[in-house]
SETIKOL-14207 format. One record per residue (C-alpha): x, y, z. Coordinates in steps of 0.02 Angstrom, whole numbers, plus 50000, padded with zeros to 5 digits. Example, Ala and Ser with C-alpha at 12.3 -4.5 7.8 and 13.67 -1.06 7.14 Angstrom:
// residues 2
506154977550390
506844994750357
This chain:
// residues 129
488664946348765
489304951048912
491444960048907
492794962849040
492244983249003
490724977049084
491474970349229
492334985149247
490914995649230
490084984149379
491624987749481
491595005249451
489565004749503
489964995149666
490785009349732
492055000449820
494115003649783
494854990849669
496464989549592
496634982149397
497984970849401
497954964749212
496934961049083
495274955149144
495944953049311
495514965049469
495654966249658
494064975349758
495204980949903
494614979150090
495714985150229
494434980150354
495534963650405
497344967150361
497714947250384
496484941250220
496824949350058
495434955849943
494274947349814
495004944949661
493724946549494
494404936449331
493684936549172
494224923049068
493294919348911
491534915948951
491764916649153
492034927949300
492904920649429
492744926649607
493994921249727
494904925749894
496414920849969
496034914950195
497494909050242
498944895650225
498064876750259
498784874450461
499904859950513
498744854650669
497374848850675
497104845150498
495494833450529
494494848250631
494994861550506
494364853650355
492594845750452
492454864150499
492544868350310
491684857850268
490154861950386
490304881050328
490204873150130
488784863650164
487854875350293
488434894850276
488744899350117
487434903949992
488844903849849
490304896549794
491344886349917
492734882550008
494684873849928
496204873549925
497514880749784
499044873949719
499964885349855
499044878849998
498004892550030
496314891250088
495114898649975
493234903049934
492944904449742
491214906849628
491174907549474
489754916249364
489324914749164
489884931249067
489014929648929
487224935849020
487924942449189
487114956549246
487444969849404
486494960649519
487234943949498
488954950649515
488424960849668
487814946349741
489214936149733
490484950449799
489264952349902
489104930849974
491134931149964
491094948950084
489844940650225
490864924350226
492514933150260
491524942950387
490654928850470
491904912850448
493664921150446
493534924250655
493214905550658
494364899050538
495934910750593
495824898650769
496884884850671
498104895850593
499844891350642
């Protein structure tokens, strides 16, 4: 069985800065795009939860913002996909099993989360307010 010291250990092996913010809970920090904050990892109980923070939902054009996210769900992302939280943020979120997870999984999915920021964030920025 899988532990948050093993999710640790995978952040330490990514070789990328993160920050622990609590218990079970991390941020892999990306200064790349100053505008989107970094992926947060959560461990609780038997998940890991992957999940980044876009942007606030816009107040235009409401219809054509969520087709568009809904055309990257369905068509650009090989994880996860696309919400929205309780704050009205904009999010992308997978979640992965603990119990079995190894390097490569978790690499993976930092990895889907990374190339959709890269890729979708110059396209969904166009709506912010």
């Amino acid at each position: 069985m899988r532990t948050k010291e093993d999710v640790e250990r995978y952040l330490i092996d990514l070789d990328s800065p993160y920050e622990v913010l609590g218990d079970g809970l991390y941020k892999i920090c990306d200064d790349e795009d100053e505008d989107v904050e970094g992926i947060i990892v959560c461990v609780i109980d038997t998940i890991v939860v992957f999940s980044v923070r876009l942007m606030k939902v816009p107040s235009k054009n409401l219809e054509e913002f969520y087709r568009k996210l809904l055309e990257l769900n369905a068509s650009e992302l090989a994880v996860g996909g696309y919400g929205i939280d309780a704050n009205d943020y904009v999010v992308i979120t997978d979640t992965l099993q603990l119990e079995n997870l190894d390097y490569n999984e978790f690499v993976a999915s930092v990895e889907s989360l990374a190339i959709a920021l890269q890729k979708h964030y110059p396209i969904l920025r166009k709506y912010r307010d």
